[in-house]
C-alpha positions as CSV (number, residue, x, y, z in Angstrom):
1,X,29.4,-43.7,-9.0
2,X,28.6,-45.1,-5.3
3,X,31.5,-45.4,-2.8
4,X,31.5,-48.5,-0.1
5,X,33.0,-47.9,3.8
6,X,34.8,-50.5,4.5
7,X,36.3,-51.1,7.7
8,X,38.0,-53.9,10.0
9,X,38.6,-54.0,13.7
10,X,40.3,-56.2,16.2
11,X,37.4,-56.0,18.8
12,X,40.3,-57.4,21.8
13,X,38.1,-60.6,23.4
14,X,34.5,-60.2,22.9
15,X,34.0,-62.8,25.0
16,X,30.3,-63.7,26.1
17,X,29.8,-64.0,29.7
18,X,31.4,-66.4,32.0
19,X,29.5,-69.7,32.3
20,X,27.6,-69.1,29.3
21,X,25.3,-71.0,28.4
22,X,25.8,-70.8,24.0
23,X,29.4,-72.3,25.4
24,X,30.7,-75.7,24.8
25,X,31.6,-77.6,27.7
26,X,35.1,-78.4,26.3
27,X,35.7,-74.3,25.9
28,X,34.9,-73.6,28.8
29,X,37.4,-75.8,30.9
30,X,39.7,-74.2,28.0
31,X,38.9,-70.4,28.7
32,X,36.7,-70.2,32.1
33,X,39.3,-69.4,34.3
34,X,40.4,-66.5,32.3
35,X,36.7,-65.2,32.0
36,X,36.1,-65.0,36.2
37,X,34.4,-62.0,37.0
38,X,33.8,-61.6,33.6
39,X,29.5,-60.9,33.8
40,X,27.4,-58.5,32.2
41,X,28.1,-55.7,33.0
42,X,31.4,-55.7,31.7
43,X,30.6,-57.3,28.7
44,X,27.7,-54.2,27.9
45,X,30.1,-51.7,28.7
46,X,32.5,-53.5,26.3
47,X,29.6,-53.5,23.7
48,X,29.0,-50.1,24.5
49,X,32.5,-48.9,24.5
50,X,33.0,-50.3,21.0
51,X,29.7,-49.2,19.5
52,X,30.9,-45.5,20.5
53,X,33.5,-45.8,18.4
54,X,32.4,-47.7,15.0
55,X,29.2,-44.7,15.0
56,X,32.3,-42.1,14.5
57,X,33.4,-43.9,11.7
58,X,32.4,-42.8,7.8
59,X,31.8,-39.2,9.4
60,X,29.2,-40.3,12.0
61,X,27.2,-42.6,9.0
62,X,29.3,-46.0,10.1
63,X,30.5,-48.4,7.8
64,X,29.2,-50.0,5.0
65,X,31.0,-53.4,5.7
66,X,33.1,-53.9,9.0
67,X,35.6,-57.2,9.2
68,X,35.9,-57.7,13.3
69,X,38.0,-60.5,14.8
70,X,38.1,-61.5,18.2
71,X,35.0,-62.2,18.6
72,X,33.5,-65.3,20.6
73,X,29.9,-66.0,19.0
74,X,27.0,-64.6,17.2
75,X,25.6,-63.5,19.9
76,X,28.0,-61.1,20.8
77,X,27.5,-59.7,17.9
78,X,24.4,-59.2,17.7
79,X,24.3,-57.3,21.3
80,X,27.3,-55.3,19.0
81,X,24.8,-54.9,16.2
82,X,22.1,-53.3,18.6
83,X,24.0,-51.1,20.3
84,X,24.6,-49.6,16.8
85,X,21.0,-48.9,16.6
86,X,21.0,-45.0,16.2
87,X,23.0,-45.5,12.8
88,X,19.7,-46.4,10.9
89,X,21.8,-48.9,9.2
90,X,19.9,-52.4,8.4
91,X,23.1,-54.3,9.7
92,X,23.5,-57.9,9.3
93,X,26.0,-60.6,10.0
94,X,28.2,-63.3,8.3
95,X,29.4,-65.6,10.8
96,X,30.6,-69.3,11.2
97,X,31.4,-70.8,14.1
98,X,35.5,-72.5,14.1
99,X,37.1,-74.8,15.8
100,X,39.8,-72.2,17.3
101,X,41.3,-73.7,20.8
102,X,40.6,-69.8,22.4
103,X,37.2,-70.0,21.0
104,X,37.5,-66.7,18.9
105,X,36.1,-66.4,15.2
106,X,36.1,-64.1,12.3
107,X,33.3,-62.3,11.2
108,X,31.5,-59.1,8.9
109,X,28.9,-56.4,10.1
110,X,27.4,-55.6,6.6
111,X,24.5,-52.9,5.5
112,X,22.0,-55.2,4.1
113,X,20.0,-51.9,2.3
114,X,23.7,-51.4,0.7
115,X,25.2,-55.2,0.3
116,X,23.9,-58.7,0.1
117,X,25.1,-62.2,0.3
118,X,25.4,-63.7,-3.1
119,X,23.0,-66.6,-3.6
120,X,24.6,-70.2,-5.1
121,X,23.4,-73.4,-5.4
122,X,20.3,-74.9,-3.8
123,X,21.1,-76.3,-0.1
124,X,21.1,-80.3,-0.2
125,X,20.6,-80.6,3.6
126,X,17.9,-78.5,3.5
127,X,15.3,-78.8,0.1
128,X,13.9,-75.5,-1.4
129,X,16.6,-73.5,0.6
130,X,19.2,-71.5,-1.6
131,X,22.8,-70.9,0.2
132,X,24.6,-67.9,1.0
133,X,27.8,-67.8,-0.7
134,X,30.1,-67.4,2.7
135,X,32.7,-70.3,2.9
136,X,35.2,-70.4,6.1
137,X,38.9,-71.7,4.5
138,X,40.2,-73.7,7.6
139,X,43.9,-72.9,8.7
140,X,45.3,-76.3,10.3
141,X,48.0,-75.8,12.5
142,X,49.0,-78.2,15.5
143,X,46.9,-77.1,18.2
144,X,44.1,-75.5,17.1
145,X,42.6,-74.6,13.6
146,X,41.8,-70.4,12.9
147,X,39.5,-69.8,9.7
148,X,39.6,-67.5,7.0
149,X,36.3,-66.3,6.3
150,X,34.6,-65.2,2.9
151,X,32.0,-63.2,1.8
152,X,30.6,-62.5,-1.5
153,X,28.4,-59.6,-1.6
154,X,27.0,-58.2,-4.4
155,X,26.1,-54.1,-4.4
156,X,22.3,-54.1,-4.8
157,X,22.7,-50.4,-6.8
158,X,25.3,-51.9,-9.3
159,X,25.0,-55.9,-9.4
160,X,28.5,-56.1,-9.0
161,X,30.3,-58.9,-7.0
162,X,32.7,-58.2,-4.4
163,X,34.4,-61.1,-2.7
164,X,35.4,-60.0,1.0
165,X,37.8,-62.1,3.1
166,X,38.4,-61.8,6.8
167,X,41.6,-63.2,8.3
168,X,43.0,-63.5,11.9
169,X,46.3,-65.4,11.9
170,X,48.2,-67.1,14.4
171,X,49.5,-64.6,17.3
172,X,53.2,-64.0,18.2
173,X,52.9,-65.7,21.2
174,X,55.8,-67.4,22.1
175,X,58.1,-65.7,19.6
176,X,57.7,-63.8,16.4
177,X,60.1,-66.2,14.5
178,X,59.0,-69.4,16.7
179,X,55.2,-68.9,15.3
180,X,55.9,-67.2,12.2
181,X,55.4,-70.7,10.3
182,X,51.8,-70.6,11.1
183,X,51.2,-67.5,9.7
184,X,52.9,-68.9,6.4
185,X,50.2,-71.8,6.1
186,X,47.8,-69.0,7.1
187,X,49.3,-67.0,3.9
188,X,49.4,-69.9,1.4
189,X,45.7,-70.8,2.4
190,X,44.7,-66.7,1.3
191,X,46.4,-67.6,-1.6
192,X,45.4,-70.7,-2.8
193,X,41.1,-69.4,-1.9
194,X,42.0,-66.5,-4.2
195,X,43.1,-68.0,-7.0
196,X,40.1,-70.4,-6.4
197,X,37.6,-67.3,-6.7
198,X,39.7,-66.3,-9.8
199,X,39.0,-69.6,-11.2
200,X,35.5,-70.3,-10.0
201,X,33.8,-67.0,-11.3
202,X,36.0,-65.1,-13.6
203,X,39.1,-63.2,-14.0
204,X,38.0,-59.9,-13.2
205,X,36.7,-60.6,-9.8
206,X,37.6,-58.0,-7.1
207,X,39.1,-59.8,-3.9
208,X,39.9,-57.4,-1.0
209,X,41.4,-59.4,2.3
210,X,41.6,-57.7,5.4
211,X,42.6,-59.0,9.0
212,X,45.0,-58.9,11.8
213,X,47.7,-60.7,10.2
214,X,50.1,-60.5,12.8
215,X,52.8,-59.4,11.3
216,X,54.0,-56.5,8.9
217,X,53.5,-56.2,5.2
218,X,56.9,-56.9,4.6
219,X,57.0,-60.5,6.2
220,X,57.7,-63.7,4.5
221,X,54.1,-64.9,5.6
222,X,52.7,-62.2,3.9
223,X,54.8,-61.3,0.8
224,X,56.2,-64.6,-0.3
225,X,53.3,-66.8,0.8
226,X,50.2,-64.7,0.5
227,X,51.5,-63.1,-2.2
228,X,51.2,-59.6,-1.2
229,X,53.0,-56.5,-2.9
230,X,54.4,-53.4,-2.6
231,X,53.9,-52.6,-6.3
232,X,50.9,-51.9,-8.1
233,X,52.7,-52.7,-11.4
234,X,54.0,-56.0,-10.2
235,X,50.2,-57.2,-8.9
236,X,48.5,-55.6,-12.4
237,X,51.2,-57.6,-14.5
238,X,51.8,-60.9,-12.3
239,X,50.8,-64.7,-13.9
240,X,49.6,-65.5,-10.2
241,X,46.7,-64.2,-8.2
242,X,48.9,-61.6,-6.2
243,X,47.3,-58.8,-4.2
244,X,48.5,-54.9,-3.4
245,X,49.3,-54.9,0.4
246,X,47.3,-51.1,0.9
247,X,48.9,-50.1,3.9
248,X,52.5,-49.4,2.3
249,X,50.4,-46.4,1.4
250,X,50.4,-45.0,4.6
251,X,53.6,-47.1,6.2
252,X,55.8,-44.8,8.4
253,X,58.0,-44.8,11.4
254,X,55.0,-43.7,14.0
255,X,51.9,-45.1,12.0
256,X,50.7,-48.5,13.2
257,X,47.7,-50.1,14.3
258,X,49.0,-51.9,17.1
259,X,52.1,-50.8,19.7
260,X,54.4,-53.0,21.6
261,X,55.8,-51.5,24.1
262,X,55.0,-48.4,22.4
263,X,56.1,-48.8,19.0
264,X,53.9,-49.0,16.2
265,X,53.4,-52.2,14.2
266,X,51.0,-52.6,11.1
267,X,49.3,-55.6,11.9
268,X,45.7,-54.5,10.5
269,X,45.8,-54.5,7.2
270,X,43.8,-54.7,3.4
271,X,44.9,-56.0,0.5
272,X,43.2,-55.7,-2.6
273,X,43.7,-57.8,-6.3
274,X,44.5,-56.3,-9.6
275,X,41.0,-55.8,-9.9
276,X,40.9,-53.2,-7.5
277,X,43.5,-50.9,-8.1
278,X,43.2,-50.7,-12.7
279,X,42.1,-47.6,-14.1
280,X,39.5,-49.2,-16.0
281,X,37.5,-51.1,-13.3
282,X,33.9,-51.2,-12.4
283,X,35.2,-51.6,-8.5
284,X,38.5,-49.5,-7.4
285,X,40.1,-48.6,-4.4
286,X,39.1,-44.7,-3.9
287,X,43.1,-43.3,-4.0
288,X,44.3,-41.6,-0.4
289,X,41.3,-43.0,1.5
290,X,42.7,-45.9,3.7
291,X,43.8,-44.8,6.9
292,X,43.9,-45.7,11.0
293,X,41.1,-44.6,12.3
294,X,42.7,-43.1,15.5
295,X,40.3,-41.3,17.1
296,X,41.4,-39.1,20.5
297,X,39.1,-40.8,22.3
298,X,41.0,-43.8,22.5
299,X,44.2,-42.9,22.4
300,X,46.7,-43.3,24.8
301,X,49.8,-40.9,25.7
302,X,53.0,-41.9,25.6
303,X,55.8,-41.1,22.3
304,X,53.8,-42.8,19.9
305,X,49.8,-43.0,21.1
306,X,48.8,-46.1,21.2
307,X,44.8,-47.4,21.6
308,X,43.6,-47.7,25.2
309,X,42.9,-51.9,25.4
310,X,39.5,-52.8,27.7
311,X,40.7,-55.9,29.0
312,X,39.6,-59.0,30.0
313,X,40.7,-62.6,29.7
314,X,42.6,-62.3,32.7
315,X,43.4,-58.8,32.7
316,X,42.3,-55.6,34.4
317,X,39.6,-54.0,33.1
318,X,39.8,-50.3,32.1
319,X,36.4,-49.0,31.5
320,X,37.8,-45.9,29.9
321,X,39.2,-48.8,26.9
322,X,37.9,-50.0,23.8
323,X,40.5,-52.1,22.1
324,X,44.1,-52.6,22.0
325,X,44.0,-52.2,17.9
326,X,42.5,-48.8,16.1
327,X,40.5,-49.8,13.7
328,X,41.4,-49.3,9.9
329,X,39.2,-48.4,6.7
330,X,39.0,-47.9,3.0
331,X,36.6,-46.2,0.7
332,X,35.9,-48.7,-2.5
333,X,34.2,-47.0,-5.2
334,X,31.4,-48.7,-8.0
335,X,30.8,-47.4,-11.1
């Protein structure tokens, strides 16, 4: 039996450097003013800041797979990828490129000695090349679309397909109950793509979602629409495609991965199908190991510690700050 890291982090703004060049034109009248002053240096401290912290994850060995949102372009993450260097990890990226009105994508870090993209069907813009099973599930809203990005990855010790998918939905901004009907398209999309995997391959695929979902696991968005649970009996039983919402494992008054005015809200979350959490399966959710990964370093004081943010996009820069979300993870074993 092998057991998978898996991790996913709101990276705050990875934004590459003002008047970049790998920006569009419209983007940057959109964003520039909010990246002045924004140069190298503080984006390779930013780099540098956040590297320190995803080596102290998985006991120094860093994660298998890491989700990240917030981030701007591939090339931001691949400064991210080596700055992680001294892992000895053969990282790799899935990325697309959206549409988002802020500019800010979805993407997954991935051990390519422990994972790999799943191959499909032969490319038909490009003869003799086979494509990577990653798919980006477009959220339309009014003013800007946000993706939904997934992965299949097959473990190269076990042949066994895992289908990962990254989320970052529509902020608060403006109200939690003025926005909260973008989150609900945001769910229904997550739900409608997983029953399309269920459908598409079979119907003992493993599906684990993870994301800043922007709001709690007992929402509308993400109960009624994504169709996430509190009970494991409920998701093993149900007709639909529902998922187990992990983090009511570890739900409490102070435990959150982001804080509002101090107080804890669990924004970050996994959710996992049926096919992750039955006693029989060849791919399971190890039991106790999801958590916040809240380590000292970055946190704040204060009643309820909260992570130190960096900054940026118009705010002041702390170079003692990583990211105003802790990451979370979860162990996923293979038999």
């Amino acid at each position: 039996m092998k057991t998978y890291f898996v991790a996913f982090w709101n990276l705050e703004n990875l934004f590459d450097i003002e008047n970049s060049p790998r920006r569009s034109e419209k983007l940057q009248r959109a964003i520039g003013q909010d990246l002045a002053r924004w140069g190298e240096n503080q984006l390779a401290l930013k780099i540098s800041q956040l590297a320190s912290i995803i080596k102290l994850m998985n006991n120094g060995l860093g994660p298998d797979i890491l989700g990240v949102c917030e981030i701007e372009n591939k090339h931001v993450l691949e400064r991210l990828v080596a700055a992680l260097a001294t892992l000895n990890r053969n990282y790799a990226i899935a990325h697309a490129d959206t549409n988002d009105q802020r500019g800010i994508d979805v993407a997954i870090i991935y051990d390519a000695n422990q994972v790999v993209v799943e191959q499909g069907n032969i490319d038909p813009n490009n003869p003799g090349v086979i494509k990577d099973l990653i798919f980006n599930h477009f959220v339309m809203r009014r003013t800007a679309t946000r993706d939904i990005l997934q992965v299949n990855f097959i473990t190269l010790a076990e042949n066994e397909r895992i289908v990962t998918v990254v989320n970052h939905w529509p902020s608060r901004s403006g109200g939690a109950s003025e926005s909260e009907g973008y989150r609900m398209i945001a769910g229904e999309t997550l739900a409608y793509f997983h029953e399309r995997v269920m459908e598409m391959y079979s119907n003992d695929t493993p599906v684990i979602a993870m994301g800043d979902f922007n709001d709690e696991p007992f929402n509308v968005s993400l109960v009624q629409y994504a169709l996430s649970l509190r009970s494991k009996t409920k998701v093993s039983n149900a007709k639909n495609s529902c998922f187990y919402n992990l983090m009511w494992d570890i739900l409490e008054e102070a435990n959150g991965s982001f804080y509002f005015d101090n107080l804890p809200n669990m924004l970050d979350q996994f959710l996992v199908n049926k096919n992750l959490i039955k006693k029989d399966s060849k791919v399971s959710v190890k039991e106790n190991t999801v958590k916040i990964n809240k380590f000292p370093i970055m946190e704040s004081n204060g009643k309820y510690p909260s992570p130190i943010p960096y900054g940026g996009m118009g705010k002041a820069i702390n170079p003692n700050g990583f990211s105003d979300h802790f990451p979370i993870s979860v162990e996923i074993e293979v038999k």
